[in-house]
Backbone bond lengths (Angstrom), bond angles and torsions (degrees), N, CA, C in turn:
res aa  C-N    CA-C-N  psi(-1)  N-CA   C-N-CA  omega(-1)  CA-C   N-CA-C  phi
1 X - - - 1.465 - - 1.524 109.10 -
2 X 1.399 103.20 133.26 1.720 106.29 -174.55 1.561 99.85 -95.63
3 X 1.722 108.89 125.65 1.180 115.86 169.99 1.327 130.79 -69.27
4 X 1.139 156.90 129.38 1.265 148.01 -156.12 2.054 101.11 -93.78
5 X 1.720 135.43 106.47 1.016 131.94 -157.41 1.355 96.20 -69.35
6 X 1.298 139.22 11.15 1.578 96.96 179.94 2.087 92.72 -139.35
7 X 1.588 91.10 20.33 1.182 93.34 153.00 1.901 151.05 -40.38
8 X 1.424 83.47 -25.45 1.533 101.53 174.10 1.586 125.52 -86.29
9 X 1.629 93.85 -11.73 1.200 109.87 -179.92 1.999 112.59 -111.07
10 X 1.425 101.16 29.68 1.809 92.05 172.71 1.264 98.66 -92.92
11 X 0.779 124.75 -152.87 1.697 148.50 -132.50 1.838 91.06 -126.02
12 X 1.352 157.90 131.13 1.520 137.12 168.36 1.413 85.29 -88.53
13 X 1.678 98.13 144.53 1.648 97.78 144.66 1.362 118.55 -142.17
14 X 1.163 131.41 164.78 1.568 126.51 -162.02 1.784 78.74 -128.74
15 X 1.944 113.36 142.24 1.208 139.64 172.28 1.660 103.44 21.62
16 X 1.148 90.93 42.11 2.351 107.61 152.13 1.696 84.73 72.16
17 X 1.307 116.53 54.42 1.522 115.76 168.35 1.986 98.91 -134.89
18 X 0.767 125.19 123.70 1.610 132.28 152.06 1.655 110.91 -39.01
19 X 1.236 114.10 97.61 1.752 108.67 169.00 1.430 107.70 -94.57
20 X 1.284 121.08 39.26 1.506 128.25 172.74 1.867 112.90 -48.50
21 X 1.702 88.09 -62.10 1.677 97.80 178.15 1.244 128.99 -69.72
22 X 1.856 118.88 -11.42 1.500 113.36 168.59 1.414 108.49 -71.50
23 X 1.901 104.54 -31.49 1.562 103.74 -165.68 1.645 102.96 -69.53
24 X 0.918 103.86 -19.97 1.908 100.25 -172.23 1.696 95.53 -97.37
25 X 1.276 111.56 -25.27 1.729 94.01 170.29 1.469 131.07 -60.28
26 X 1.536 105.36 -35.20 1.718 127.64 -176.69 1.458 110.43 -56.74
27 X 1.157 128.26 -33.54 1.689 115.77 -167.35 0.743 90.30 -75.96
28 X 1.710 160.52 -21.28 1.413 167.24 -160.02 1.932 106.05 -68.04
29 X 1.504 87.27 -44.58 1.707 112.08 175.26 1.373 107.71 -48.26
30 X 0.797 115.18 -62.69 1.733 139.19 -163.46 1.702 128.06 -52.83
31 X 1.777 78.73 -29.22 1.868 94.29 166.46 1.094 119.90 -123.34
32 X 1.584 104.63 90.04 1.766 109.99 -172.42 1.417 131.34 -76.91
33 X 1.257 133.75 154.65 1.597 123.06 -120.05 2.065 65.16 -106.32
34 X 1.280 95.01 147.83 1.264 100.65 174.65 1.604 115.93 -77.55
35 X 1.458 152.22 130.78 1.524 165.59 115.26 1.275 136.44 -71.23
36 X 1.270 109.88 39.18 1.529 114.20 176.21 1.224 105.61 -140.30
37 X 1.449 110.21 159.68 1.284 119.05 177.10 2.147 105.53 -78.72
38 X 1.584 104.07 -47.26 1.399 75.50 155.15 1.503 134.78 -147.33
39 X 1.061 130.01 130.10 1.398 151.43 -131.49 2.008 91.72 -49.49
40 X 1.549 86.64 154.26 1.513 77.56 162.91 1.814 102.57 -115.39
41 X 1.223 116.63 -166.10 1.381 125.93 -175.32 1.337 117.18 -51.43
42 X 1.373 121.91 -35.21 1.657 141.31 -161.14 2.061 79.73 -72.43
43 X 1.368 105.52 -88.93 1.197 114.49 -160.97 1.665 113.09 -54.78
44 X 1.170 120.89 -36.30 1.417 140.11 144.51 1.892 101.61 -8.77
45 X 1.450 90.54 -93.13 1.585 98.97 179.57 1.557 107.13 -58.27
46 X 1.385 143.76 -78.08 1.007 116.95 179.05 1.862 132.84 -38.96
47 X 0.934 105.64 -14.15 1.536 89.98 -163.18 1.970 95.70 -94.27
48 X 1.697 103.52 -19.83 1.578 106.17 152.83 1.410 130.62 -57.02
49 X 1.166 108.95 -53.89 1.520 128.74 -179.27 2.052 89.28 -48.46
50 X 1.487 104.66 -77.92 1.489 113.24 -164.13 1.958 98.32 -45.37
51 X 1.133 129.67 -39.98 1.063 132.24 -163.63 2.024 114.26 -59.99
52 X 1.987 86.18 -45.48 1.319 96.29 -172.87 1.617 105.71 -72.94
53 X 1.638 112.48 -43.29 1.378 90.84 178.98 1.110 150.82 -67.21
54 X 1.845 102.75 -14.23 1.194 133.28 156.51 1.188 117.58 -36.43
55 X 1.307 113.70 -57.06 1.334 133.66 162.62 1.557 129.76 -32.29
56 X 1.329 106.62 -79.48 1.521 119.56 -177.33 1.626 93.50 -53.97
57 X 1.600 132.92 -42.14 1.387 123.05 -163.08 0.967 112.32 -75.83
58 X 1.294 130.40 -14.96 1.430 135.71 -166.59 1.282 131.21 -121.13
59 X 1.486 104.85 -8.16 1.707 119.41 178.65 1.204 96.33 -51.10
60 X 1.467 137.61 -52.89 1.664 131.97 -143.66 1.529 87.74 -80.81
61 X 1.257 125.50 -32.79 1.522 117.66 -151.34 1.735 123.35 -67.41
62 X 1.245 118.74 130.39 1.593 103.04 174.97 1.779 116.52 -85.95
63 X 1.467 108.14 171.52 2.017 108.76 -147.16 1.755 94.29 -43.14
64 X 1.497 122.38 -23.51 1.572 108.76 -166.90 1.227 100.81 -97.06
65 X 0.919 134.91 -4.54 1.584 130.82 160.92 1.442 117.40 -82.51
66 X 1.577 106.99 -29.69 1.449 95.82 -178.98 1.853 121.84 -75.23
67 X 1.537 104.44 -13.79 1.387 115.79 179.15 1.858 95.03 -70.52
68 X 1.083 129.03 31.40 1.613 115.19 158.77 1.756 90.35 -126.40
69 X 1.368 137.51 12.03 1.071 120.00 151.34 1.154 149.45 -22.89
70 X 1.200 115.13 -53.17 1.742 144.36 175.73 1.379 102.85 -76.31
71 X 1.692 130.32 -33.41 1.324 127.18 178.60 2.076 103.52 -63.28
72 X 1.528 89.27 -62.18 1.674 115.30 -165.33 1.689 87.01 -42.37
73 X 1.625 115.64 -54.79 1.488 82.93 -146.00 1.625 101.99 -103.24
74 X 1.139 107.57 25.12 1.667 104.63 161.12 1.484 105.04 -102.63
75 X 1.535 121.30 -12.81 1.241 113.74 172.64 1.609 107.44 -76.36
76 X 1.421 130.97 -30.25 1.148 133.51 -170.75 1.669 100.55 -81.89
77 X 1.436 117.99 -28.15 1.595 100.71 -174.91 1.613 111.10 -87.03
78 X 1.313 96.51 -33.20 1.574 103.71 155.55 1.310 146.14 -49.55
79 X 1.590 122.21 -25.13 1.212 143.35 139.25 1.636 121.27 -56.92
80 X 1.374 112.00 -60.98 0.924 101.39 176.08 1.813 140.11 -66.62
81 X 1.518 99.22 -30.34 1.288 104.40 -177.00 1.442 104.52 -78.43
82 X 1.568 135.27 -29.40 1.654 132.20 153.71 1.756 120.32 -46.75
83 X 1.645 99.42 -28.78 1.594 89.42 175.51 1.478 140.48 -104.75
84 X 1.775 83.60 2.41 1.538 107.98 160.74 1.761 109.62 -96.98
85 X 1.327 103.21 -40.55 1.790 82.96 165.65 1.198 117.45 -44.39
86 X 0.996 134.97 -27.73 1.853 147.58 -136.14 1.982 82.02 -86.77
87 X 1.275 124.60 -52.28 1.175 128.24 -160.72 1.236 118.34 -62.44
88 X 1.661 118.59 -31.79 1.318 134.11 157.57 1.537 118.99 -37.44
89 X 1.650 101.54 111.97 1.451 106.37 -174.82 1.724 112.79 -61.15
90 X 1.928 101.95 127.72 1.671 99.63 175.12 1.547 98.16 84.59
91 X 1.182 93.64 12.60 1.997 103.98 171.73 1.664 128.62 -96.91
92 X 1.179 123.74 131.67 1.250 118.34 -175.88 1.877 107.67 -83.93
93 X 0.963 117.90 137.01 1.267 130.82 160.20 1.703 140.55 -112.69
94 X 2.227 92.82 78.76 1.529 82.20 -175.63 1.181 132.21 -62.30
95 X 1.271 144.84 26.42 1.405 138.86 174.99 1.910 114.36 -92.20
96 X 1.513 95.30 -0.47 1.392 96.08 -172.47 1.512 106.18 -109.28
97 X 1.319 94.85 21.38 1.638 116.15 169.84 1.801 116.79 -74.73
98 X 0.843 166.57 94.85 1.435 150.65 -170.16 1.574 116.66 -78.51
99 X 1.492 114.39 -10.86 1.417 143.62 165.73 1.687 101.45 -66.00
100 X 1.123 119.23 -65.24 1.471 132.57 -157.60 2.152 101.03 -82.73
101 X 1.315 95.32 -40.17 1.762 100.02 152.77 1.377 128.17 -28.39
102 X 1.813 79.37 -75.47 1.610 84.16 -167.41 1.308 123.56 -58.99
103 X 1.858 101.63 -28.06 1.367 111.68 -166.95 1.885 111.74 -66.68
104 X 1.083 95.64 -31.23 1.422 101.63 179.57 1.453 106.60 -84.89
105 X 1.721 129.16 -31.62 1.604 118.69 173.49 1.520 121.98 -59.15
106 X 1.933 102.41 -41.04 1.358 82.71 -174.15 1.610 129.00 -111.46
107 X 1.774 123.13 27.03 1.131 97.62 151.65 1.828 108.83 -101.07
108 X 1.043 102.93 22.78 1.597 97.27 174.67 1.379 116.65 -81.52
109 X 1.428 101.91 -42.71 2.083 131.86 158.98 1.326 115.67 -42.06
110 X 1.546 102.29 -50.15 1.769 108.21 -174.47 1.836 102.72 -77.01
111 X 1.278 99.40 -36.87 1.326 78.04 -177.96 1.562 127.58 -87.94
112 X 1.195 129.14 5.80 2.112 143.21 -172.88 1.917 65.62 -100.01
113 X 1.490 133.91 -68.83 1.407 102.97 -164.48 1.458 123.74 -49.82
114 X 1.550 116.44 -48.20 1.130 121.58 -160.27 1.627 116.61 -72.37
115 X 1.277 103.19 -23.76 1.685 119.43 157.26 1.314 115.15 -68.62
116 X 1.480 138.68 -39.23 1.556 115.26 151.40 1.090 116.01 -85.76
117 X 1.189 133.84 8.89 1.833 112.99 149.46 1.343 119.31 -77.06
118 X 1.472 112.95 -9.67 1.345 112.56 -179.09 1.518 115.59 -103.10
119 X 1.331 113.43 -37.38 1.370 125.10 179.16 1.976 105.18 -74.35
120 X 1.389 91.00 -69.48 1.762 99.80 -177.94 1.750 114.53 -97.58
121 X 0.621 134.08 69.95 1.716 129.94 -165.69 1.265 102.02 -87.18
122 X 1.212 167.44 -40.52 1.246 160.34 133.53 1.783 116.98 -16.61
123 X 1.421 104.30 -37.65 1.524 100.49 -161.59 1.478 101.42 -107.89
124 X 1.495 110.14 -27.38 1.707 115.41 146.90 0.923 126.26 -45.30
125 X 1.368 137.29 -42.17 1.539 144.00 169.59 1.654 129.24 -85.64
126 X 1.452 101.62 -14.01 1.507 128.78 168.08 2.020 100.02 -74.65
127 X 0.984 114.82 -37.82 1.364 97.16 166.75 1.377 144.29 -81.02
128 X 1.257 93.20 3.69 1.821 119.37 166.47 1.517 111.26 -80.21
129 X 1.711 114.60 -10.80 1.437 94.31 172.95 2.120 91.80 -152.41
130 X 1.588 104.82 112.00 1.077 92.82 -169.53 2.303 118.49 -65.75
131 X 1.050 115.13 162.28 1.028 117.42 173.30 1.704 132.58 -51.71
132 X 1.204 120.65 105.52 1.397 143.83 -171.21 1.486 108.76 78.58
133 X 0.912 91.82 61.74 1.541 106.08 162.30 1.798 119.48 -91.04
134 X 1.592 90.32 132.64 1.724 86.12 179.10 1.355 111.65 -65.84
135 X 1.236 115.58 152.98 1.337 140.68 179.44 1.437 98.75 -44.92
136 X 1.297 116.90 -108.69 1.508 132.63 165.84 1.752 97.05 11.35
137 X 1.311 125.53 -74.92 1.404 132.84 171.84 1.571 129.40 -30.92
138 X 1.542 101.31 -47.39 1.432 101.04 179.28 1.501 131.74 -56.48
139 X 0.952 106.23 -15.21 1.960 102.07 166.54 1.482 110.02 -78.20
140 X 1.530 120.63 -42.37 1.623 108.41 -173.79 1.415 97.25 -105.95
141 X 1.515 145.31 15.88 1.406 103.07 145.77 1.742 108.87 -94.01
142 X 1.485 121.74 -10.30 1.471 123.80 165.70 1.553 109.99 -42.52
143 X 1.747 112.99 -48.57 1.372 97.53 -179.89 1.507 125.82 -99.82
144 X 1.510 98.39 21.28 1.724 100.26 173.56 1.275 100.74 -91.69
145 X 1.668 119.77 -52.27 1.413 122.32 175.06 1.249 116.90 -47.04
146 X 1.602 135.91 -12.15 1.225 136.45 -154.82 1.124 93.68 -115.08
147 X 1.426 133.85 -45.27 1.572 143.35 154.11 1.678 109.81 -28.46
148 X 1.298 90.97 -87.47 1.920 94.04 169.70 1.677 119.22 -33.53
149 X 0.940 124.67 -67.21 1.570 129.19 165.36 1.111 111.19 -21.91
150 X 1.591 107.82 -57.55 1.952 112.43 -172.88 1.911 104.33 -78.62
151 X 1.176 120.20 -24.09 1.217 121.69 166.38 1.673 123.13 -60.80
152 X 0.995 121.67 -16.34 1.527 128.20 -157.27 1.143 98.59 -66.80
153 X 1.630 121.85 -49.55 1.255 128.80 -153.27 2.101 101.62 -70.51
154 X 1.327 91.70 -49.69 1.526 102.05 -164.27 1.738 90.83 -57.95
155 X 1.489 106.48 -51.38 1.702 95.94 -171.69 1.599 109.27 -41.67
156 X 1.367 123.44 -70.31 1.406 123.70 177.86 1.121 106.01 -38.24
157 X 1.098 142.91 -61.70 1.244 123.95 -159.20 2.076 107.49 -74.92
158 X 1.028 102.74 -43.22 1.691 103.26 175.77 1.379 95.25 -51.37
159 X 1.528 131.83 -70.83 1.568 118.92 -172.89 1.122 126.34 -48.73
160 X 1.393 129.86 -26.06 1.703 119.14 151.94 1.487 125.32 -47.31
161 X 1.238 93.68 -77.57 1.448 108.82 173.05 1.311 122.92 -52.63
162 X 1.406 119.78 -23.27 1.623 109.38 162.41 1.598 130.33 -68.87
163 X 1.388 91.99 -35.68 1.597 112.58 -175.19 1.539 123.76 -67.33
164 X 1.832 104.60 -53.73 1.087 144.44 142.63 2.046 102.85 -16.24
165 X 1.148 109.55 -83.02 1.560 126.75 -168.53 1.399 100.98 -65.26
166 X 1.475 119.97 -48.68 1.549 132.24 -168.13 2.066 96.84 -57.06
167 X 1.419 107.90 -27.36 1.257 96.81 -132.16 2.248 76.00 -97.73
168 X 1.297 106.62 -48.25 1.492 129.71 174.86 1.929 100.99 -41.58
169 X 1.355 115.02 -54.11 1.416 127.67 -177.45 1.288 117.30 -27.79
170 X 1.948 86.05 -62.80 1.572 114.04 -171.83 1.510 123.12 -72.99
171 X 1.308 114.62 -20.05 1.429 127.78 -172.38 1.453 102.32 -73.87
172 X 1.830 109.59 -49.39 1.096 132.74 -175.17 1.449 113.91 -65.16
173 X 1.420 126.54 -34.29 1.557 133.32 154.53 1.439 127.43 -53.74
174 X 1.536 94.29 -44.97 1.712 95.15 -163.44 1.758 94.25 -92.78
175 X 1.382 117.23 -36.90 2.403 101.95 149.06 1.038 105.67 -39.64
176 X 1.721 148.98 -63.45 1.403 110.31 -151.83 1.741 105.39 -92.60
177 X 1.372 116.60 -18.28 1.735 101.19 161.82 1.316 124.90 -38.07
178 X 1.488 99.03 -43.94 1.616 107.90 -159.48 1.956 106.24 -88.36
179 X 1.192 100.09 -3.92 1.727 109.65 159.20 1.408 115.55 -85.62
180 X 0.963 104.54 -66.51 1.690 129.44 160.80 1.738 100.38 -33.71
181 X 0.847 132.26 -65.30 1.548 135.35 171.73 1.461 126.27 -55.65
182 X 1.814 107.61 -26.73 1.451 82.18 171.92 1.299 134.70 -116.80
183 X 1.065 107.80 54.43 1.486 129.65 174.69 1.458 111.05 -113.15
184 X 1.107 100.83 -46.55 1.792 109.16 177.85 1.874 106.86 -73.77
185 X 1.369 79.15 -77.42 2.203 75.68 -174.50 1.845 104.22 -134.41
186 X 1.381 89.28 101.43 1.474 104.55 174.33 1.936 125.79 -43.04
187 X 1.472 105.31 -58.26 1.240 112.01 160.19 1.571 104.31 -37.48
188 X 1.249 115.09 -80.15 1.876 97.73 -175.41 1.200 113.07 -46.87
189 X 1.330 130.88 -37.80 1.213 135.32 -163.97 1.877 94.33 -56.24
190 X 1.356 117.25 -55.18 1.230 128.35 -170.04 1.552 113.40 -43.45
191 X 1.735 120.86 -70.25 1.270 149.99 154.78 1.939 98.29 -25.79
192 X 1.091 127.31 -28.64 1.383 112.01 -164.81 1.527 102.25 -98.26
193 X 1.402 100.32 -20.72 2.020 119.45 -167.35 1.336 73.78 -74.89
194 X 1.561 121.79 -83.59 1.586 114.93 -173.04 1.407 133.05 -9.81
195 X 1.734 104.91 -54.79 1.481 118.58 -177.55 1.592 106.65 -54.36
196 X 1.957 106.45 -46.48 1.129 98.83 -178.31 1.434 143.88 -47.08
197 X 1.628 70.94 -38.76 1.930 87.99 -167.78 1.492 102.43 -60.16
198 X 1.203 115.78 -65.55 1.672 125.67 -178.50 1.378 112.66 -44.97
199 X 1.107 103.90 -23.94 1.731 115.19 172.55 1.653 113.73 -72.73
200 X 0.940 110.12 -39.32 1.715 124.40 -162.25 1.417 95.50 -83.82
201 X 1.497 121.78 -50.16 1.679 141.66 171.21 1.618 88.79 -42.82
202 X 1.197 129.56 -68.83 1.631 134.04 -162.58 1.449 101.19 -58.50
203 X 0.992 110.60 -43.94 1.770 109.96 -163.18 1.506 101.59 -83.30
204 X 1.318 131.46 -32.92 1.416 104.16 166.08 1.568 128.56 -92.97
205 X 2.023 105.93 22.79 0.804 76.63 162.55 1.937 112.75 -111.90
206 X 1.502 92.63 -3.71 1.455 125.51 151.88 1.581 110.50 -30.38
207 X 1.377 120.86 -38.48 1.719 125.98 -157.50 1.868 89.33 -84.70
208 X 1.710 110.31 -49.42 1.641 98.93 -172.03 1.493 101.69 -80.06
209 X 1.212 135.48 -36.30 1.273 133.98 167.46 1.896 114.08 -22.23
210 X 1.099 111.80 -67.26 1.558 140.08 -179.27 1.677 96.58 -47.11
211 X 1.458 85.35 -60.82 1.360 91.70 -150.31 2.188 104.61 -71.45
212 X 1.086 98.63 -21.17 1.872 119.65 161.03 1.402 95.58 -39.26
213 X 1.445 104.50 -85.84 1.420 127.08 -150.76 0.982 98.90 -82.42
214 X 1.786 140.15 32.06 1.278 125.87 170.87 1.728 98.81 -108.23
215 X 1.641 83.01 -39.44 2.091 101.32 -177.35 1.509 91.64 -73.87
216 X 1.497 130.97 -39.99 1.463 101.47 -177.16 1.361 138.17 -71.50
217 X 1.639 95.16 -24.11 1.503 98.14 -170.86 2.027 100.45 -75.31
218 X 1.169 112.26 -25.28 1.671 112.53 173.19 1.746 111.31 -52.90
219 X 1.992 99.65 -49.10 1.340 91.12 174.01 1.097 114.36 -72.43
220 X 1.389 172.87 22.78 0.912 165.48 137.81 1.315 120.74 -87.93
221 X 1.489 126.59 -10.23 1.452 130.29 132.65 1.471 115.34 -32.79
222 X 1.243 96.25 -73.01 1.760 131.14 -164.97 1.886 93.13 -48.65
223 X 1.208 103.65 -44.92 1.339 121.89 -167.57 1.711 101.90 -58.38
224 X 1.466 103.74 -64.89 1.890 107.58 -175.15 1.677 111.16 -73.36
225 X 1.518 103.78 -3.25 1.831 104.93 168.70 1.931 113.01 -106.51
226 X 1.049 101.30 1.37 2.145 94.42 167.56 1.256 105.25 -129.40
């Protein structure tokens, strides 16, 4: 039976229904709200983890930037714990959605803009035309800078989902070599299991990587608008 390769990437549905939104509801599960007076190890480590990234995202930020704290780093645990589910064999991985991307790139985009149009509006619109620019120039680099701006969103969201899929593709190639291989010549067969493993090691750590540089590059939106 010929597998279809990007099978891992449809849509699941159970009795002709889309379970898209349970699968994106579940990582929610996973970080349980703390009720004790004192923590055990589970919440222990998470509430470190959430603390530090809090951290690194927010050092640069001034007091009105830091009020998207609570957004940034549930967006970052939220990424990540969807792109380590993803690794789970017979697992769906919505981040390799470019639908579910975008949806999450661009009101995160609209809003770090719409907060320096409101906070800084002069210096928001000062970056549409850099400083000493020839005359003659100012109409077409106004609409390249204005181009780029409207691009931001799609980039973030394409760099998940490329990396994400790029990374799922390959795992999924170099498994059926290494089936495919061991019937014929085991030794290769061996050398290809290897590749895998180190491969599989990369990709989860590939999943928080992504999922870093998806919340950072937003803060650093957020960052050139307060």
């Amino acid at each position: 039976m010929n597998e279809n390769l990007f099978a891992p990437f449809m849509t699941p549905v159970m009795l002709g229904i889309p379970i898209t939104t349970l699968i994106i509801i579940l990582p929610s599960i996973l970080f349980p709200t703390p009720n004790r007076l004192v923590n055990n190890r589970t919440i222990s480590i998470q509430q470190w983890l959430t603390k530090l990234t809090s951290k690194q995202l927010m050092n640069v930020h001034n007091p009105k930037g830091q009020t998207w704290s609570l957004m940034l780093t549930s967006l970052f645990l939220f990424i990540a714990s969807t792109n380590l589910l993803g690794m789970l064999p017979h697992s769906f991985t919505p981040t390799t959605q470019l639908s579910m991307n975008v949806g999450m790139a661009i009101p995160l985009w609209a809003g770090t803009v719409a907060t320096g149009l409101r906070n800084k509006t002069k210096m928001s619109l000062a970056h549409l035309l850099p400083q000493g620019t020839p005359t003659f120039l100012i109409p077409m680099l106004v609409i390249i800078e204005t181009i780029s701006l409207f691009i931001q969103p799609m980039a973030l969201a394409v760099r998940l989902t490329a990396n994400i899929t790029a990374g799922h593709l390959l795992m999924h190639l170099i498994g059926e070599t290494t089936l495919v291989l061991t019937s014929i010549s085991p030794f290769t067969a061996l050398i290809t299991f290897i590749i895998l493993t180190l491969l599989t090691i990369l990709e989860f750590a590939v999943a928080l990587i992504q999922a870093y540089v998806f919340t950072l590059l937003v803060s650093l939106y957020l960052h050139d608008n307060t």
